[in-house]
N, C-alpha and C positions, 0 to 999 in steps of 0.2 A: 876459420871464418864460417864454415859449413857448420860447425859443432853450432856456434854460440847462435847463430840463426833459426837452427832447429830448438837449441832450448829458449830462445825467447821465444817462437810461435809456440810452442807445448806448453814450458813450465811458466813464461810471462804472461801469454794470452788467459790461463788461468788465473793469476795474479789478479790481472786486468778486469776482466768480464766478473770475476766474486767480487772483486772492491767496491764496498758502498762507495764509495767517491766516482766510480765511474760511472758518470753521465751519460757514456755512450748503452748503458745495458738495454735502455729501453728498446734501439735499435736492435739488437738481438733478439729482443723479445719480440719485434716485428718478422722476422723471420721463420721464428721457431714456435712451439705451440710448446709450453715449459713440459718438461717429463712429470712420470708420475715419482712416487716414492711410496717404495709398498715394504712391508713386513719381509720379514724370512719366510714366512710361509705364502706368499704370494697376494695378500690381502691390502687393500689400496689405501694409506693412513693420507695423499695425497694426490690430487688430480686436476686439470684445467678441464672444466665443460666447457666447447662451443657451442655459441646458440645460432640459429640459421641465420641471424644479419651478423656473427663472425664475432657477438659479444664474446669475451674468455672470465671465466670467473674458476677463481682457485676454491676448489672443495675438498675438504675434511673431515669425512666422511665418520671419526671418531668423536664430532667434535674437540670435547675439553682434555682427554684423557691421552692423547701426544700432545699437549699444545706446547711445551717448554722445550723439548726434543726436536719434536718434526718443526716447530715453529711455525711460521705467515711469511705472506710476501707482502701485506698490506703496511704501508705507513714505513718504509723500511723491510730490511730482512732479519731473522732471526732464524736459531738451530739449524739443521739440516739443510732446509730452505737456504739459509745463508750459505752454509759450507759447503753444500751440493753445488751452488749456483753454475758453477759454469758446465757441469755435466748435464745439468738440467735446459740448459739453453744450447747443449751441442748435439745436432742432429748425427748421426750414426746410420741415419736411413739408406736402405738399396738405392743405387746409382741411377735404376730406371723411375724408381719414385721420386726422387730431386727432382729429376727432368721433367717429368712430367708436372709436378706440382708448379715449377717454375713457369712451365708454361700457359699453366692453368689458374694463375696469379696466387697459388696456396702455398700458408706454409709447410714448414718440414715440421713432422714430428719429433720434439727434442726427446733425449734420451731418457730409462728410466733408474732411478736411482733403487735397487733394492738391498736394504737394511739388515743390519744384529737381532735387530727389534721382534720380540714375538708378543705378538697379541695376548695373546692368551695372560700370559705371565704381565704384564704392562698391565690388561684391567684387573688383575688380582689385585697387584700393587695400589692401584687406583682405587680398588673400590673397598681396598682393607683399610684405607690411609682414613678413607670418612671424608668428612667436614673437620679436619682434622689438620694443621697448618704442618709442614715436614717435608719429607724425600724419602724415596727410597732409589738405589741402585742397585741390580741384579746383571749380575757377571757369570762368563763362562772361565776361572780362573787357567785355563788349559791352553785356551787360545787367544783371549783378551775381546774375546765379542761383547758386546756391553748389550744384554738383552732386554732390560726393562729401566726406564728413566720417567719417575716422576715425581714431578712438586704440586705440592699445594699450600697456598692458594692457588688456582685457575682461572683460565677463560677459554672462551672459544672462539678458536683461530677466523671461522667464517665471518665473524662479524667486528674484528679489531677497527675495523675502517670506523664502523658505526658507533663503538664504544671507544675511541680511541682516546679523547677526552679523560674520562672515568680510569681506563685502564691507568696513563701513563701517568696520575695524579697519585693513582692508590695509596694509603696510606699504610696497608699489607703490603707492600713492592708485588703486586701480583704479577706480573712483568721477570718478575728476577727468579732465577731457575735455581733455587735452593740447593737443591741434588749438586750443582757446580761452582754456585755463587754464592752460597750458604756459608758462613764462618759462624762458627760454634765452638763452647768450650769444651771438649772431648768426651769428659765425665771419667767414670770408669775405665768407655774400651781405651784408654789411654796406657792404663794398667800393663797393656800387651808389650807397648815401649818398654815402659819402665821393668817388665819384668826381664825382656829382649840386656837392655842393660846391663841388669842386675848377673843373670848369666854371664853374662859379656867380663864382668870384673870381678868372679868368686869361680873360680872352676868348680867349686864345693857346692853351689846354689843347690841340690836335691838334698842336701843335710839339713836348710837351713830351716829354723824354727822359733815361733815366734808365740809366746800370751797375751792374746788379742783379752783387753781389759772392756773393751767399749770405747777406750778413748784415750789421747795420748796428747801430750802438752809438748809446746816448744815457746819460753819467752810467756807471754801474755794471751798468746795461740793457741786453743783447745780443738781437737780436730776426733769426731766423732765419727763411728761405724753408721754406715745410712738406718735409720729408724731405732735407732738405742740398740740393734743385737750386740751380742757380747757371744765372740767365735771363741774365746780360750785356747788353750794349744793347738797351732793351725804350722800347719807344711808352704811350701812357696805353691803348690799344685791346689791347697784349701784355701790359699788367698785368694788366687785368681777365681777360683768355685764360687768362693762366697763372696767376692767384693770386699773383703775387709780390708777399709779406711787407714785401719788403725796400722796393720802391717803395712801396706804401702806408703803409707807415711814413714817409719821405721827404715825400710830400704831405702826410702827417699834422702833421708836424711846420713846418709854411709855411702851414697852415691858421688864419684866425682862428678862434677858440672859441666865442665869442658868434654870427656869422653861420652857424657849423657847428651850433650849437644851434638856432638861425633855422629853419634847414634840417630839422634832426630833426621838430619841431615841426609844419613845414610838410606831413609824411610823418605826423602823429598819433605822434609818438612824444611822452611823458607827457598825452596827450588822449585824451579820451574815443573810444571806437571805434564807428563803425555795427556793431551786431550784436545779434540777438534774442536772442542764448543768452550766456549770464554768461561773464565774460571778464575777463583780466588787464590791466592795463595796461602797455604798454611802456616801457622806461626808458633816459633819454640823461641821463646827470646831470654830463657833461664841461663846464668852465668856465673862464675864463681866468687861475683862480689855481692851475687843475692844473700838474702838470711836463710839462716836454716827453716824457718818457718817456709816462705816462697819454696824451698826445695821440695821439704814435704808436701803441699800440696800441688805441684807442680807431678808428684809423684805418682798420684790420686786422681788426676784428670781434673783438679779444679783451680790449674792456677793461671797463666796468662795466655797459656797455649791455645792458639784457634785453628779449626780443624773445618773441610767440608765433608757430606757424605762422600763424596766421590771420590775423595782421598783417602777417606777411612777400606772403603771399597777394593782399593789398591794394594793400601799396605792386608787385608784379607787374604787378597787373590793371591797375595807374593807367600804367604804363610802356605795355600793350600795349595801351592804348585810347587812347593820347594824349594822356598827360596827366591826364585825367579818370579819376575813380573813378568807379563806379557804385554806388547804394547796393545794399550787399547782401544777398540774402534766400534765403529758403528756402520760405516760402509761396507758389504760384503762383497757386492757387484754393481757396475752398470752396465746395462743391457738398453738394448737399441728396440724400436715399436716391434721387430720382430722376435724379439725374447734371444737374440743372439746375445754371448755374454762379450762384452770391449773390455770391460778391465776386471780383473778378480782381485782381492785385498788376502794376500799368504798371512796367516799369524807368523809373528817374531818376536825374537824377546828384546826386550826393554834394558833391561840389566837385572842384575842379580839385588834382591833388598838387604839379604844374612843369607848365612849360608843353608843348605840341607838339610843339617843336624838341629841348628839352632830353628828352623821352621819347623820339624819334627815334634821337635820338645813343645814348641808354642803351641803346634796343633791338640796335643796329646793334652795340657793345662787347658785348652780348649773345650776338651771332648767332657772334662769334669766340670764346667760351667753347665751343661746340658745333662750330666748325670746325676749330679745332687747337688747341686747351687744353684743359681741366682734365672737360672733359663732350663730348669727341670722340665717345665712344661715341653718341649720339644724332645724329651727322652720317649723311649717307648715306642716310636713310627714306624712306619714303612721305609722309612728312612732313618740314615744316621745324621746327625746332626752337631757340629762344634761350634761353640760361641765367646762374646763376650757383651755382657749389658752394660750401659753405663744412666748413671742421673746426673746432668750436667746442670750443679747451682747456680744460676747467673744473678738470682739477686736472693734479697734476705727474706722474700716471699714464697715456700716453699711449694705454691701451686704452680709458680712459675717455672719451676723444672724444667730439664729438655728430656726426652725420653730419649737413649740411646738401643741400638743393639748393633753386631756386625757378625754374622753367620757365616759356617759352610756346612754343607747341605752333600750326603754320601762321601764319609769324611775317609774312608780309604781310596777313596777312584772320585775325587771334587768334582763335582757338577757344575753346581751354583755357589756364588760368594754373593751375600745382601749385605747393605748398609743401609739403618735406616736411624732417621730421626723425626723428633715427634714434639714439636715446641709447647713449649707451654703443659707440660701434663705431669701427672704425677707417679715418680715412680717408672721404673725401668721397662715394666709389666706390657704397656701397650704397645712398643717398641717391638720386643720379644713376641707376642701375639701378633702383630703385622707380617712378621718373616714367616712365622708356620703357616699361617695363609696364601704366604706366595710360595713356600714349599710344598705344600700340601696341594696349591693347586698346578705344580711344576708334576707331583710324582702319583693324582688322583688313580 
């Protein structure tokens, strides 16, 4: 009876006090003076001002550049804001300070939530993305710290109250956190699956070889290498380098459907995803009563499959740790107004995505994307650098593009894992130039 008591005031009273539904929060909020929520390096992304008649107004001090992460309290809750809530409304204060405050009709200082989140790397992300509609995610694939989260379009948190109108109308969903809520058709880095696979069903897979023509027919289906190249004799390691179409359409089409499904699956493609912040679910709904056509470009990253960054970001991380995902977070501590730390978040793993061997082999086709294919441009650094680009077709207008890439970053000892996307643009290019910006300014 003692147990379940203790876990309802601990693990229910949380429940309780986060749930939009509960009406009682405000009264919490009468008591407590909400905490802040600051970076990893101790920099304040949010904070409540008192003003001398006891006004409280919540400030965000970055304005637009956490807004989908850290969130608002205005109008409702969102991100952090939301998921923090009941840490942020529980006071941790010294015992002589309650008292006193109680008797001096003040509140308690509630707790402070301190973040994955580094600054630094967040306005790279930010300010590489432009005026530029997308996501990026920047991960520590070692411990699953989720270090930089941003979407745009944006706004700014301080004045949702005022814009709230406008906002929630948006005909961009500027509201909706891309990076998590974003479904996209994969493009390219889909290639990593299908190559994952392909291994998976040929123990032979490093023999295998293929005359990339430009272009390869299935039925009525013509299915072309991006921009008319023509790769000619290409290895499974020169497919993935170069993006060629025309080979992964080929593999695609020798692929069983059911085991490639296996495989999706096993990557959390239609399962549920590690993540505090609300999220889409991915989708692989290819099956063995499809045509050969659907297979192949199912293969290619252009067939039904939808994908968010933050999943692509995952299945990354799991390659450059080994195999293993780590669960991922964005809480690192809360700490009480005196900087004591109440709760510390340990990294853990998640499960395993493929084994060692097979994330070895994927890193290494990786590392040849960045040495003479398709994300050259990141060869040559102060850093190592492994990838995969992708251009996701979503319609027959080819400026409508998605830009894809999904990197890691010091590819013997992984640092950083990115995933980013770039709507509407043309070409893999801008994608791939967004992450050397945020590497470049992770390793300056």
């Amino acid at each position: 009876m003692m147990g379940y008591i203790s876990y309802f005031n601990v693990v229910k009273s949380r429940d309780i006090i986060s749930s939009p539904y509960n009406k009682r929060q405000d009264s919490y909020a009468d008591r407590v003076i909400r905490g802040k929520i600051l970076d990893r390096n101790g920099n304040v992304l949010a904070q409540t001002n008192v003003a001398e008649d006891g006004t409280e107004t919540r400030e965000y001090p970055y304005n637009n550049i956490f807004a989908h992460v850290v969130g608002y309290t205005a109008q409702g809750k969102s991100g952090l804001e939301s998921v923090s809530n009941f840490e942020l409304l529980t006071s941790n204060a010294f015992f002589v300070d309650k008292l006193k405050n109680e008797f001096q009709d003040k509140k308690n200082q509630g707790d402070n939530v301190v973040t994955t989140l580094d600054t630094n790397l967040q306005e790279a992300a930010y300010d590489a993305l432009g005026s530029n509609k997308g996501a990026v995610v920047v991960m520590d694939p070692s411990t699953g710290k989720i270090l930089a989260m941003v979407s745009k379009p944006d706004f700014d948190p301080n004045t949702v109250s005022q814009n709230w109108n406008e906002l929630s109308k948006s005909e961009d969903s500027v509201l909706l956190n891309r990076a998590t809520q974003g479904q996209y058709a994969p493009g390219s880095t889909f290639k990593l699956v299908t190559t994952l696979e392909f291994m998976r069903e040929n123990a032979d897979f490093d023999s295998y070889s293929y005359n990339c023509t430009g272009s390869i027919e299935s039925g009525d289906v013509t299915i072309h290498c991006y921009g008319g190249h023509v790769h000619g004799q290409v290895t499974l390691r020169d497919s993935l380098a170069y993006s060629c179409n025309t080979s992964f359409s080929n593999i695609g089409r020798s692929l069983n459907a059911d085991t490639y499904k296996d495989t999706a699956q096993e990557l959390l493609f239609n399962k549920k995803l590690p993540s505090v912040l609300p999220y889409s679910k991915s989708q692989f709904t290819l099956t063995s009563s499809d045509t050969e056509a659907e297979r192949m470009m199912t293969a290619m990253g252009q067939g039904k499959t939808q994908v968010s960054p933050y999943h692509m970001a995952l299945i990354t991380s799991a390659i450059a740790n080994g195999g293993t995902l780590m669960k991922p977070y964005l809480v690192d501590s809360v700490t009480n107004n005196a900087g004591n730390v109440i709760e510390k978040t340990k990294p853990e793993k998640y499960k395993d995505l493929m084994t060692s061997k097979e994330a070895a082999q994927l890193k290494d086709y990786m590392t040849a994307v960045t040495d003479y294919g398709t994300a050259s441009v990141l060869g040559g650094q102060n850093y190592t650098a492994a990838g995969k680009t992708g251009t996701a077709e979503y319609s027959s207008d080819k400026e409508k593009d998605h830009s894809w890439f999904v990197g890691i970053a010091n590819v013997d000892n992984p640092e950083l894992v990115i995933s980013v996307i770039i709507e509407q643009a043309d070409g893999s290019a801008k994608a791939v130039n967004i992450a050397k910006k945020v590497f470049d300014a992770y390793y300056q």
